[in-house]
N, C-alpha and C positions, 0 to 999 in steps of 0.2 A: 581347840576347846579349852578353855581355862575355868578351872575349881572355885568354882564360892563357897564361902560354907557359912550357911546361915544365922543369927546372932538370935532370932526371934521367930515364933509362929508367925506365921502369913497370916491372912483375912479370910483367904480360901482352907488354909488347914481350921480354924477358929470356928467357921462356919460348919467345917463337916464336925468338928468336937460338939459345938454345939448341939446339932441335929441330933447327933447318936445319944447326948445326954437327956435327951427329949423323946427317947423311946425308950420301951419294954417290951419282953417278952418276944412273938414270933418279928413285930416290927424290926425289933434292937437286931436280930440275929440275925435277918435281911439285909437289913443294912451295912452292917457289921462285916459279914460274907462280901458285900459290894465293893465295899472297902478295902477290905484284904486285897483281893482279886487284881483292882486298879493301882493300889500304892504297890504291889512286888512288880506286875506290869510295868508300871512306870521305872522303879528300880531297878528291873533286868535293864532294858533301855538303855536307862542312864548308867548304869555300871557298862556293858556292853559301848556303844559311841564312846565313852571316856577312853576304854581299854583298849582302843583302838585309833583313837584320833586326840588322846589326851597331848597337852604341853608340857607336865609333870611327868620325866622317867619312873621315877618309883612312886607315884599315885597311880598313874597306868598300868604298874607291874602288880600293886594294888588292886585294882579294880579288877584286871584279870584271871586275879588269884579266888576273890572275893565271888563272880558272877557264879560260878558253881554252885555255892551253899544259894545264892538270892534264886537261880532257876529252880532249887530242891525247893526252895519255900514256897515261888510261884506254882509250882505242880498241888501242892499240900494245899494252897489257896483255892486252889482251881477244885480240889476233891471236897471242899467246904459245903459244896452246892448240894 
């Protein structure tokens, strides 16, 4: 697995900025919460596969180091609801 690391917003990150900027109130904090939930989600993941199957010694020693505090936040995510 080898590291990209991004220069710019995506189309799909853009899209959900926008959405969220187009709501208020119980809508925004719905949304907001869904959001949370799926981007640490996603992040555990991706820190996890990397920590384990990375090409980068010390990004993998990284990411290992790192997935503790992202599972503390995915839990906190999850308590949103």
């Amino acid at each position: 697995m080898k590291a990209e690391i991004p220069t710019a917003i995506d189309a799909d990150q853009q899209r959900k900025l926008d959405e969220l900027r187009g709501l208020n109130g119980k809508q925004f904090d719905e949304a907001y919460e869904k959001a949370q939930l799926k981007g640490h989600e996603e992040a555990v993941d991706l820190f996890r596969t990397y920590a384990q199957n990375g090409d980068n010694k010390d990004l993998k020693r990284w990411a290992a180091k790192t997935l503790p505090h992202l599972e503390h936040h995915l839990a906190m995510a999850e308590k949103l609801k």
